[in-house]
MMTF fields as JSON, N, C-alpha, C and O atoms, coordinates in Angstrom:
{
  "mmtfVersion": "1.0.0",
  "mmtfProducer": "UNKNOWN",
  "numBonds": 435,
  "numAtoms": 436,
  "numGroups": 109,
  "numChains": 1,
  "numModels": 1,
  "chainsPerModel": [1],
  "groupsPerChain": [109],
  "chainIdList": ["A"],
  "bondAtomList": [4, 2, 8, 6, 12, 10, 16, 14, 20, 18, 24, 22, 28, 26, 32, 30, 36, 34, 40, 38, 44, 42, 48, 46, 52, 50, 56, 54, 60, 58, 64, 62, 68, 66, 72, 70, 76, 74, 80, 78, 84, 82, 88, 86, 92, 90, 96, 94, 100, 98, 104, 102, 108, 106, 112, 110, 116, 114, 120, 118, 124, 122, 128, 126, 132, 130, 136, 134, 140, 138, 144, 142, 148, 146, 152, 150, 156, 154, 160, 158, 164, 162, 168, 166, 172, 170, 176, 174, 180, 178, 184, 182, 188, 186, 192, 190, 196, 194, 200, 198, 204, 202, 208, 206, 212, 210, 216, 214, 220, 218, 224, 222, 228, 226, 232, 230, 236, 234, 240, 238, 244, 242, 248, 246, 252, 250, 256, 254, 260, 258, 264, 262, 268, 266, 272, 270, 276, 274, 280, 278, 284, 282, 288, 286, 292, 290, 296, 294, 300, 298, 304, 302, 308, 306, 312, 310, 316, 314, 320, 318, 324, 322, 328, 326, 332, 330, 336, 334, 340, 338, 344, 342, 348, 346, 352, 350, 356, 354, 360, 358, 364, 362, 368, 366, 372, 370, 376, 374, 380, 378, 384, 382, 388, 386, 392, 390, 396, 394, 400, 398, 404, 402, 408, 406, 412, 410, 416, 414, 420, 418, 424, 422, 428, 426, 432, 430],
  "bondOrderList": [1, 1, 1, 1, 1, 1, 1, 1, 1, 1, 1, 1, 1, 1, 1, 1, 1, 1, 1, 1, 1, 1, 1, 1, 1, 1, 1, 1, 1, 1, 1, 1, 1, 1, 1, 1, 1, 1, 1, 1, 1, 1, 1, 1, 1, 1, 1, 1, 1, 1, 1, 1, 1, 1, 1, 1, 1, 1, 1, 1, 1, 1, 1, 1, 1, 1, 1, 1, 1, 1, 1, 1, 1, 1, 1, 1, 1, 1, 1, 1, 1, 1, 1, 1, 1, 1, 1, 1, 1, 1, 1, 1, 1, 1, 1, 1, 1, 1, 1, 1, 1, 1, 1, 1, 1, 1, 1, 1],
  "groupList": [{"groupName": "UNK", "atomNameList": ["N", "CA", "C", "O"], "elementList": ["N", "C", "C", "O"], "formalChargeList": [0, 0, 0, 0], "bondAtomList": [1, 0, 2, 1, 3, 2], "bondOrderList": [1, 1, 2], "singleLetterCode": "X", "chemCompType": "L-PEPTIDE LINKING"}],
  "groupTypeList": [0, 0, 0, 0, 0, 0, 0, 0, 0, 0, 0, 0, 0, 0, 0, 0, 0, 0, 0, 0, 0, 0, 0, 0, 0, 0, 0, 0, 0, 0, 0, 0, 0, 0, 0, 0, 0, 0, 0, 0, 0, 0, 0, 0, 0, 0, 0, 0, 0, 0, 0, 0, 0, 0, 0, 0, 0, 0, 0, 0, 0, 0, 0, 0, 0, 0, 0, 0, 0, 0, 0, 0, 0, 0, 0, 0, 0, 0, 0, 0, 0, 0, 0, 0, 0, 0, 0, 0, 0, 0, 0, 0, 0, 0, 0, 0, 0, 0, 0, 0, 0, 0, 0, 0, 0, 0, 0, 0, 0],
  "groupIdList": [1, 2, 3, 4, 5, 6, 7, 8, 9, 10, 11, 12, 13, 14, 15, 16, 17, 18, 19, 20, 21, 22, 23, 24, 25, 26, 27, 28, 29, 30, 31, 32, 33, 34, 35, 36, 37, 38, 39, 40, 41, 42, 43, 44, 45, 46, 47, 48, 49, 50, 51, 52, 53, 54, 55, 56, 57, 58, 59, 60, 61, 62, 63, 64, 65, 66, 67, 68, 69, 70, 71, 72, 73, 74, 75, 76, 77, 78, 79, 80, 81, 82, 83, 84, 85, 86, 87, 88, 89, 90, 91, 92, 93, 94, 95, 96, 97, 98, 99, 100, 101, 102, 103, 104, 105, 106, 107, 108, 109],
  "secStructList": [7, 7, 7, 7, 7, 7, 7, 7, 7, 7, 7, 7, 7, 2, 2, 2, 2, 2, 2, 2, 2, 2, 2, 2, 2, 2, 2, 2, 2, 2, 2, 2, 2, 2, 6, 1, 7, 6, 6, 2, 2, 2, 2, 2, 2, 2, 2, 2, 2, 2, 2, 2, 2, 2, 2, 2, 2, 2, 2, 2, 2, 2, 2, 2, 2, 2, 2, 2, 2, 2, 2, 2, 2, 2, 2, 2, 2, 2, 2, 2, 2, 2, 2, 2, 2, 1, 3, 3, 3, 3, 6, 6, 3, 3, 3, 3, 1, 6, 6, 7, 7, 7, 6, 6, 1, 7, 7, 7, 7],
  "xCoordList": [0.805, 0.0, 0.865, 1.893, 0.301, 1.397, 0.852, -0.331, 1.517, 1.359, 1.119, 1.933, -0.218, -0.377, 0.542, 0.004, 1.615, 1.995, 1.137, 0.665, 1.213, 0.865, 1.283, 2.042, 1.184, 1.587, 2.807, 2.655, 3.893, 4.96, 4.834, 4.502, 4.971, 4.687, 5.493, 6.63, 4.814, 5.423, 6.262, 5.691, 7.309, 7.63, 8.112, 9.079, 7.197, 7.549, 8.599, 9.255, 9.283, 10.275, 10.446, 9.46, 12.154, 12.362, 11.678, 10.77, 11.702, 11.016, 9.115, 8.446, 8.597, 7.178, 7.129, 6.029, 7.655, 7.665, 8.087, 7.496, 8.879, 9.953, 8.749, 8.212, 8.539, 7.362, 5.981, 5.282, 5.707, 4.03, 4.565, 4.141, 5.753, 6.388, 6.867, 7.06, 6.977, 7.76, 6.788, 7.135, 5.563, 3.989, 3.27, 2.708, 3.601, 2.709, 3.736, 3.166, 4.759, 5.679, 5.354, 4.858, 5.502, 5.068, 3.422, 3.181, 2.654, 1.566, 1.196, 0.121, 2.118, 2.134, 3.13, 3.03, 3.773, 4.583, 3.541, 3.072, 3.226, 1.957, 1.009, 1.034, 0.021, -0.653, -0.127, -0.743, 1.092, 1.549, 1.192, 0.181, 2.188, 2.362, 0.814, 0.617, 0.158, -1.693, -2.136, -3.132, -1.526, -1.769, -1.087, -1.497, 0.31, 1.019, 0.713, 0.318, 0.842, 0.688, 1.262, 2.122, 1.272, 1.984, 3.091, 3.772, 3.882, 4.879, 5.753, 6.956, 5.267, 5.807, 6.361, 7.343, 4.788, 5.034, 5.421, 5.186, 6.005, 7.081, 8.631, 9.407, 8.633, 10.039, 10.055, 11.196, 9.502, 9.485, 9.406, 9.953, 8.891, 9.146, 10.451, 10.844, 11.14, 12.68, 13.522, 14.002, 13.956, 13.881, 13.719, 14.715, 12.983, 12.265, 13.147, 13.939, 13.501, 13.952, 15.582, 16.466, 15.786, 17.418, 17.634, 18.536, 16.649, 17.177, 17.196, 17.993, 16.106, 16.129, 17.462, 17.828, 18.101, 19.322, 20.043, 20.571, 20.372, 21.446, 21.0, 21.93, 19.978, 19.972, 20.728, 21.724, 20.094, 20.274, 21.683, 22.389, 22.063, 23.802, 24.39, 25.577, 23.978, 24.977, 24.659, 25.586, 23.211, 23.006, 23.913, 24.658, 23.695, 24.221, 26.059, 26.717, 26.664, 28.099, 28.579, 29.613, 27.66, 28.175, 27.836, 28.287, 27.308, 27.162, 28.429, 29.049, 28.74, 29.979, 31.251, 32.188, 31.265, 32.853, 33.869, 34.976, 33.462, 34.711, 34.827, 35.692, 33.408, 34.061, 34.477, 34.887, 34.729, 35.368, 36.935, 37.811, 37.195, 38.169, 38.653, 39.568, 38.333, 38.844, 39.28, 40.219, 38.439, 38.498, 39.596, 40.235, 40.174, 41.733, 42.051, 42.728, 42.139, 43.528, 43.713, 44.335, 43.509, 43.243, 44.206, 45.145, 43.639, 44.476, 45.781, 46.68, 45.754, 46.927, 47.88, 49.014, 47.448, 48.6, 49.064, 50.13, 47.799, 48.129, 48.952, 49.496, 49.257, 49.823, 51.379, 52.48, 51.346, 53.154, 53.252, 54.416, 52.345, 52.762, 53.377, 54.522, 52.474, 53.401, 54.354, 55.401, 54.371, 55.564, 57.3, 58.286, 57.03, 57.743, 58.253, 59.417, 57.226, 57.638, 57.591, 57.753, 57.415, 57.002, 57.918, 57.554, 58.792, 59.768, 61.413, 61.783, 61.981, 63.047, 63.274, 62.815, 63.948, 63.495, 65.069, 65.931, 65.182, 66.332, 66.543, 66.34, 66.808, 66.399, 65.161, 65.095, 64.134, 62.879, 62.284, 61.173, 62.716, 61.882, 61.629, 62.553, 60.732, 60.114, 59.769, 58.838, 60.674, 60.106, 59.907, 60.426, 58.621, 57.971, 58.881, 59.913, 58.693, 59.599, 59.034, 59.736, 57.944, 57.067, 57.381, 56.807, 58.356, 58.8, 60.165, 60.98, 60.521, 62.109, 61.501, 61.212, 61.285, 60.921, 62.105, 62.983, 62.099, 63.391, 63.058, 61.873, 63.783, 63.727, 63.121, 62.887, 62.972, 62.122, 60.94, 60.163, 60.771, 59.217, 58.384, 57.235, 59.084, 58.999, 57.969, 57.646, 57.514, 56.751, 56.768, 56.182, 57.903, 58.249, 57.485, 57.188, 56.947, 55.887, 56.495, 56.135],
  "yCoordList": [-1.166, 0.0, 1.254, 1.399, 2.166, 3.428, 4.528, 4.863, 4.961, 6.187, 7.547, 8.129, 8.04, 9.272, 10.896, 11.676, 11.215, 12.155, 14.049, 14.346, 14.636, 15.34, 16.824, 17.381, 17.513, 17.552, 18.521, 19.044, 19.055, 19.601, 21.293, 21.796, 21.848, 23.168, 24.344, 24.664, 24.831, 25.652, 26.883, 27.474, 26.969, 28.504, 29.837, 29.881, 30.786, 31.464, 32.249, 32.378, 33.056, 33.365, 34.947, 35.603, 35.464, 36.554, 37.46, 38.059, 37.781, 38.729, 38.716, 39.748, 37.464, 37.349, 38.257, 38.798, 38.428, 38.893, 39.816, 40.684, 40.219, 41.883, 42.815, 43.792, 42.306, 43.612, 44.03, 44.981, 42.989, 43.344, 44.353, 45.31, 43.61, 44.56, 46.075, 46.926, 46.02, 47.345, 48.075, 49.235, 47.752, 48.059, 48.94, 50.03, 47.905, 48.07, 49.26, 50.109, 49.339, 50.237, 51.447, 52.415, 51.561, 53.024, 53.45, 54.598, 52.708, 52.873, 53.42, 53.948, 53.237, 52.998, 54.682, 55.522, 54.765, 56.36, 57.343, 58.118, 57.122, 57.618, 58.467, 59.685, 57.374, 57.326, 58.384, 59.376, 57.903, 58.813, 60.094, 60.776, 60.319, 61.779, 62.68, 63.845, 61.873, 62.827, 62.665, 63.302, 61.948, 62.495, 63.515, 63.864, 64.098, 64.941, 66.413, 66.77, 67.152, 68.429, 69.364, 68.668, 70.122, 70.936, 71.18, 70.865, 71.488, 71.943, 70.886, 71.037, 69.743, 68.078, 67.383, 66.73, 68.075, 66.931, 67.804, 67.41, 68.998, 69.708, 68.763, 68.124, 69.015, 68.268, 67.338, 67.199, 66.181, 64.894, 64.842, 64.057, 65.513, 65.293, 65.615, 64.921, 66.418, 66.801, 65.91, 65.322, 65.536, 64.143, 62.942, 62.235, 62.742, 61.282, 61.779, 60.854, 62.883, 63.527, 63.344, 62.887, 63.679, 63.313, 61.8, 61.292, 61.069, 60.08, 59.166, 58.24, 59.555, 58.921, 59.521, 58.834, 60.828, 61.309, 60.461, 59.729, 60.17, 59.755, 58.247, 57.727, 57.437, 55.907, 56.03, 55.437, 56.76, 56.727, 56.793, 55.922, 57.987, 57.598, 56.968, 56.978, 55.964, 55.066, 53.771, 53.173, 53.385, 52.38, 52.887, 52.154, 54.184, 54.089, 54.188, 54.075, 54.335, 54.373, 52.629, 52.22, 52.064, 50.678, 50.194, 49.05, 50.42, 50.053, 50.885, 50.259, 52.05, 52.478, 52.719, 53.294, 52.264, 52.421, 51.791, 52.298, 50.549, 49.86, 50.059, 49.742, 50.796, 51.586, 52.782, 53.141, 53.731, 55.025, 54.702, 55.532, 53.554, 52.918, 52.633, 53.353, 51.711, 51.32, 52.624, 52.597, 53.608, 55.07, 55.674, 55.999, 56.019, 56.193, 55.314, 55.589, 54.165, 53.163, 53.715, 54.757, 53.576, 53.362, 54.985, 54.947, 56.263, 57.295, 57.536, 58.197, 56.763, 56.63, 55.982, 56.435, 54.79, 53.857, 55.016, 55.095, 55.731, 56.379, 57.478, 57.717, 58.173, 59.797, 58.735, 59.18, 57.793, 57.023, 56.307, 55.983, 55.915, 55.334, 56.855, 56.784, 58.324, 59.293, 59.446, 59.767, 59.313, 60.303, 59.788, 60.426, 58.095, 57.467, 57.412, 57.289, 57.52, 57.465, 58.764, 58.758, 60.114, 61.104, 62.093, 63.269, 61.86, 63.22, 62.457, 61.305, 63.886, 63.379, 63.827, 64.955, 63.253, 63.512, 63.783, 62.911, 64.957, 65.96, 65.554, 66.481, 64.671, 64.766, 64.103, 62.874, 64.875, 64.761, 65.374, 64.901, 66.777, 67.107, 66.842, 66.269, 67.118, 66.468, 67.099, 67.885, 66.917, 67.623, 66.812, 65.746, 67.714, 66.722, 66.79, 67.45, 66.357, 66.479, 67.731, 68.654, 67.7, 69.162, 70.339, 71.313, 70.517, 72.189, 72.141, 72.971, 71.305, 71.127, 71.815, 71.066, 73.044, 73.485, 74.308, 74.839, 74.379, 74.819, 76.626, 76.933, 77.414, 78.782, 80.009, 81.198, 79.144, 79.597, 79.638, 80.37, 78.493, 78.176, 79.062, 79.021, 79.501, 80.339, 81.395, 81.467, 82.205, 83.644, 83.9, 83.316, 85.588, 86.069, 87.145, 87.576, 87.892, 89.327, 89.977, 91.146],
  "zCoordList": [0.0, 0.0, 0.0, 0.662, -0.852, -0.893, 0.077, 0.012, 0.771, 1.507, 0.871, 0.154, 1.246, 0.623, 0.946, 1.732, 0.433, 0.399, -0.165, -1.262, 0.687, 0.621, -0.241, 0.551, -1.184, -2.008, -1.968, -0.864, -2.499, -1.817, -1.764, -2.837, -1.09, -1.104, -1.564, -1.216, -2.277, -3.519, -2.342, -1.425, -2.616, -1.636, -2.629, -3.39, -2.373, -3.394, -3.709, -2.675, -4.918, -5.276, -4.4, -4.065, -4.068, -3.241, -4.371, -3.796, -5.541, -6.107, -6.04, -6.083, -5.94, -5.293, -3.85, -3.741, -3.202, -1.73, -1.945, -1.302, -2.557, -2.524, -3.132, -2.609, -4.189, -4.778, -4.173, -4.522, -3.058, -2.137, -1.055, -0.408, -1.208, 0.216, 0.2, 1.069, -1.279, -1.393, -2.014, -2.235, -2.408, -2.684, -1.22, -1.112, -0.285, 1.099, 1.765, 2.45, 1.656, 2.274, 1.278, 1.855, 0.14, -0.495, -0.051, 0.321, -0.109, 0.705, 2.151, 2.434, 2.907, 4.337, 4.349, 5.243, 3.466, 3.385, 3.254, 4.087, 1.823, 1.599, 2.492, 2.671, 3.098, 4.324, 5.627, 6.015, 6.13, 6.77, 5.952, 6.126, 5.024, 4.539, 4.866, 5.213, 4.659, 4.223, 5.902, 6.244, 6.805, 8.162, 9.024, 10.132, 8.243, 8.612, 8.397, 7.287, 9.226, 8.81, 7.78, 7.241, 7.407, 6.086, 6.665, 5.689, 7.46, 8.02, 8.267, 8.051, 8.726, 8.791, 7.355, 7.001, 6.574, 5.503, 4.533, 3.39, 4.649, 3.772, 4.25, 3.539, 5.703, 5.862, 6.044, 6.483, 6.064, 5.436, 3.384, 2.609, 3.231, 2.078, 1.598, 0.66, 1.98, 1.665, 1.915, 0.946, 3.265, 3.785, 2.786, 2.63, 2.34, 1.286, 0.273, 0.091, -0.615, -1.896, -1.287, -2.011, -0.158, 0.058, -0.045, -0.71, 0.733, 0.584, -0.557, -0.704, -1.477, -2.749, -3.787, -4.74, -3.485, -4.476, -3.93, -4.766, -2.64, -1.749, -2.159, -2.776, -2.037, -3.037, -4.57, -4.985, -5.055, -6.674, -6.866, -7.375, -6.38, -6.659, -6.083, -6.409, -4.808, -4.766, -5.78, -6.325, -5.985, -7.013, -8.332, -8.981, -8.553, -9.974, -9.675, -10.71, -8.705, -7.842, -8.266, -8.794, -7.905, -8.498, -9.482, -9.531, -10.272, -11.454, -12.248, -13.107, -12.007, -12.865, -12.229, -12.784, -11.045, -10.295, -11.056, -11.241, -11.558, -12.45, -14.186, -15.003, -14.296, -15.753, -15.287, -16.391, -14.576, -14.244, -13.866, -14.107, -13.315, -13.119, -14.095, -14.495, -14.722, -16.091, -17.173, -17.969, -16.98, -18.074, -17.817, -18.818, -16.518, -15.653, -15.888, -16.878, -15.745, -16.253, -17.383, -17.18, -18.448, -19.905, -20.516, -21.312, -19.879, -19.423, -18.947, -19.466, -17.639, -17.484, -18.157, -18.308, -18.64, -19.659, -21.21, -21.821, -21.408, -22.262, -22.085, -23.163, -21.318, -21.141, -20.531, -20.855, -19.936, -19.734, -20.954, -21.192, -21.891, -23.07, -23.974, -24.421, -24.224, -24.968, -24.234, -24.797, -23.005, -22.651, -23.007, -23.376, -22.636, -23.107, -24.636, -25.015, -25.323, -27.096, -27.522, -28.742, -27.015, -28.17, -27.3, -27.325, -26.71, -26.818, -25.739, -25.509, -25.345, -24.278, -23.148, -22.961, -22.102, -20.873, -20.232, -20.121, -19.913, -19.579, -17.962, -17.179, -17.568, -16.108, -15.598, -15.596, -15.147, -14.632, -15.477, -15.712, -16.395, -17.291, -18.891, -19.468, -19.501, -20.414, -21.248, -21.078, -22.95, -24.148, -24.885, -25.217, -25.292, -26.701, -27.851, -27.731, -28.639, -30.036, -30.671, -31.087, -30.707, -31.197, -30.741, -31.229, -29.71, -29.478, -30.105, -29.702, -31.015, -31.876, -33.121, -34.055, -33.252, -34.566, -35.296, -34.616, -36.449, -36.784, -36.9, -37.029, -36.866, -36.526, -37.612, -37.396, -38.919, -39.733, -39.799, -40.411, -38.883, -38.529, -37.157, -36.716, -36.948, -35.975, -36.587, -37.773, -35.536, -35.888, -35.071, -34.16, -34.873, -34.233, -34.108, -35.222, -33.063, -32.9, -32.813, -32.675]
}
């Protein structure tokens, strides 16, 4: 005889739960706000506007920290790649080949 199992229970996905929740919480802000007074819910609302600039750029902070990174590398390799090939270096200091002009070329005021 087989034993009746009961059937297995579905558990739902973190994005099933994240979006009622974050539904019921804008709601529940909401709500507040329209029980606050004008003077409250001026500075709460400023408040809410800081903290949403202060979210946004850090979400968008990681999404481009390692291309801003990468954009300076890429810079840097470049300005020690001319400096190395496109002139000579007297010491510590540094001429391009481009201020070797010959004296005809000149224009004198």
């Amino acid at each position: 005889m087989r034993a009746c199992h009961p059937p297995p229970v579905r558990k739902a996905p973190v994005l099933e739960k994240l979006f009622p929740a974050i539904v019921v919480a804008a709601c529940l802000v909401l709500l507040l706000r329209l029980v606050l007074g004008e003077r409250r819910r001026h500075r709460f609302d400023r408040t809410i506007a800081r903290w949403s600039r202060t979210a946004s750029s850090r979400i968008q902070g990681m999404f481009t920290w390692n291309a801003s990174r990468r954009r300076a590398r890429r810079a840097a390799e470049e300005a020690i790649r001319r400096a190395r090939e496109g002139g000579e270096w007297d010491g510590n200091v540094y001429r391009p080949r481009s201020f070797k002009k010959k004296d005809k070329d000149r224009k004198i005021h």
